[in-house]
C-alpha atoms as a printed R data frame, in Angstrom:
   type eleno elety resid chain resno       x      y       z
1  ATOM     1    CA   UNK     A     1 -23.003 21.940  32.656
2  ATOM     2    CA   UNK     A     2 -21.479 25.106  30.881
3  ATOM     3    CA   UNK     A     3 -18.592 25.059  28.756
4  ATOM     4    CA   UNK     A     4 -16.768 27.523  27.453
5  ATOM     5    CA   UNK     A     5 -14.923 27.649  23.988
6  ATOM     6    CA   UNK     A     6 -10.948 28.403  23.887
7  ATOM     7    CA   UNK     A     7 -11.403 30.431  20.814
8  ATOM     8    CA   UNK     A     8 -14.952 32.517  22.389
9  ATOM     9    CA   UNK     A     9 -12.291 35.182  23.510
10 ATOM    10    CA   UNK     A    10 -10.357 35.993  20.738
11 ATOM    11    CA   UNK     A    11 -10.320 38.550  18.051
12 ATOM    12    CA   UNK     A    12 -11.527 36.742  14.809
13 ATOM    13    CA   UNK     A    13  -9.734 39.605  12.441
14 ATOM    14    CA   UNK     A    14  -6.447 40.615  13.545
15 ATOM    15    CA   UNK     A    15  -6.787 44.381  14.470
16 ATOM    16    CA   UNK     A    16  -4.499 45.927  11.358
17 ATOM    17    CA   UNK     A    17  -6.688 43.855   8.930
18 ATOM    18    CA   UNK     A    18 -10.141 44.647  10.858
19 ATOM    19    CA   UNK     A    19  -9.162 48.158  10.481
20 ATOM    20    CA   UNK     A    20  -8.540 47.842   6.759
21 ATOM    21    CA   UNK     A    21 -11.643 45.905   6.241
22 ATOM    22    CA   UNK     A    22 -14.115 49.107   8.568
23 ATOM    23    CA   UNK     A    23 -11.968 51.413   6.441
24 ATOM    24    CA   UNK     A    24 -12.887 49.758   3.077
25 ATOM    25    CA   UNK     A    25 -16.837 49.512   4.187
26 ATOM    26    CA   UNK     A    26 -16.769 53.617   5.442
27 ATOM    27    CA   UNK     A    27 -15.643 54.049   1.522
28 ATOM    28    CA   UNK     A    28 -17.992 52.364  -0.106
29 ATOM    29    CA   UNK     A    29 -20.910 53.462   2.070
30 ATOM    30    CA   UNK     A    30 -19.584 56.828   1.250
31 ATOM    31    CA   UNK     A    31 -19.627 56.430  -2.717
32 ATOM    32    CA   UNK     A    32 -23.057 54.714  -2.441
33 ATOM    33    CA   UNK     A    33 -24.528 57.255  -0.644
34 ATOM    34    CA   UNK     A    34 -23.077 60.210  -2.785
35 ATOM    35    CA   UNK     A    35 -24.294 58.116  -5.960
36 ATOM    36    CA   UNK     A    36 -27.942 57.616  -4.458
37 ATOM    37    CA   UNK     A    37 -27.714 62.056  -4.163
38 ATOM    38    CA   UNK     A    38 -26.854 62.481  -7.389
39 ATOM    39    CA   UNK     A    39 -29.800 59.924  -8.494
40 ATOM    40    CA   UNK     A    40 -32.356 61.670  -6.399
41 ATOM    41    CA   UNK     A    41 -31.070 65.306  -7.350
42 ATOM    42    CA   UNK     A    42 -31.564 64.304 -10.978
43 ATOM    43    CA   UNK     A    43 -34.642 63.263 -10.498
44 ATOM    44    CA   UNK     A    44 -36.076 66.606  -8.523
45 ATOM    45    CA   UNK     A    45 -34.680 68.379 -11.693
46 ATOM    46    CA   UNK     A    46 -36.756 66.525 -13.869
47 ATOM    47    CA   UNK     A    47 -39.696 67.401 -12.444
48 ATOM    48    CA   UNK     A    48 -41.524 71.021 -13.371
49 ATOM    49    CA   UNK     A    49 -42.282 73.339 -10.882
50 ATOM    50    CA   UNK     A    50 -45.743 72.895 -10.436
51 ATOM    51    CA   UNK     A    51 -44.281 69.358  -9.200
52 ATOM    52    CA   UNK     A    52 -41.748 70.885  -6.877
53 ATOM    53    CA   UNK     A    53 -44.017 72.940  -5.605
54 ATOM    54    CA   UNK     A    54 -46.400 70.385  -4.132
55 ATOM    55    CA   UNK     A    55 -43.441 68.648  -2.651
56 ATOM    56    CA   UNK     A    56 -42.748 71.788  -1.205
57 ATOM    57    CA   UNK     A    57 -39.347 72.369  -2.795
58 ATOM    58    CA   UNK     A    58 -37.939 75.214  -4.615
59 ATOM    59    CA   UNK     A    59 -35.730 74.504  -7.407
60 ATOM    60    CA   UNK     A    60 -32.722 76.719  -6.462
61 ATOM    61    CA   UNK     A    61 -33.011 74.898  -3.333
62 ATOM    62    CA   UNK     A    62 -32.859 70.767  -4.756
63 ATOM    63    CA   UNK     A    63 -29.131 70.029  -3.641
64 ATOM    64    CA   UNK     A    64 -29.412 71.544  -0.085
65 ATOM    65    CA   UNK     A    65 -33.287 69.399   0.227
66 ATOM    66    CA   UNK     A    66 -31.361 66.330  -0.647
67 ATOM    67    CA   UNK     A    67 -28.186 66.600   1.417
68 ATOM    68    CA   UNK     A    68 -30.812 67.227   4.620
69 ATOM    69    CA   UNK     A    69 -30.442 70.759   4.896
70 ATOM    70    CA   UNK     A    70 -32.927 72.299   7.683
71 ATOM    71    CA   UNK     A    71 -34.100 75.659   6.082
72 ATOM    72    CA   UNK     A    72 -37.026 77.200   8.501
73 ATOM    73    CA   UNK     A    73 -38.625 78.726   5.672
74 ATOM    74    CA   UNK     A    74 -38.378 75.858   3.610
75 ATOM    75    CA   UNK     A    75 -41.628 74.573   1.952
76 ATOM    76    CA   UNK     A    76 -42.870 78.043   1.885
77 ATOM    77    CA   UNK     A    77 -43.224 79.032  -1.579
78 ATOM    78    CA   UNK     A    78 -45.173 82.324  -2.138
């Protein structure tokens, strides 16, 4: 025998505080991930360029590797 719960079809969060609570998470995801860029572009610049270059980046080109850029000649460093 199946029974079903009263409370199985309603809303746990009201809507107006559910909204406030995905808008909160969207901000903090955002400043974690811009704080985990700006970790990993400091750490390409501390690298030399013999180091960049076997990673296949050029160092003008550190920001746009990091954000995800798609470059076609990337990695090719005459």
């Amino acid at each position: 025998m199946t029974t079903i719960s009263r409370t199985a079809g309603q809303p746990v969060i009201s809507s107006a505080t559910g909204g406030f609570f995905r808008l909160l998470g969207k901000w903090v995801h955002g400043i974690v991930n811009h704080l985990a860029r700006r970790q990993a572009i400091q750490t390409l610049r501390e690298l030399d360029d013999r180091a960049l270059r076997d990673i296949g980046i050029e160092r003008s080109r550190i920001e746009s590797a990091v954000s995800g850029a798609v470059d076609p000649d990337f990695g090719r460093i005459m």
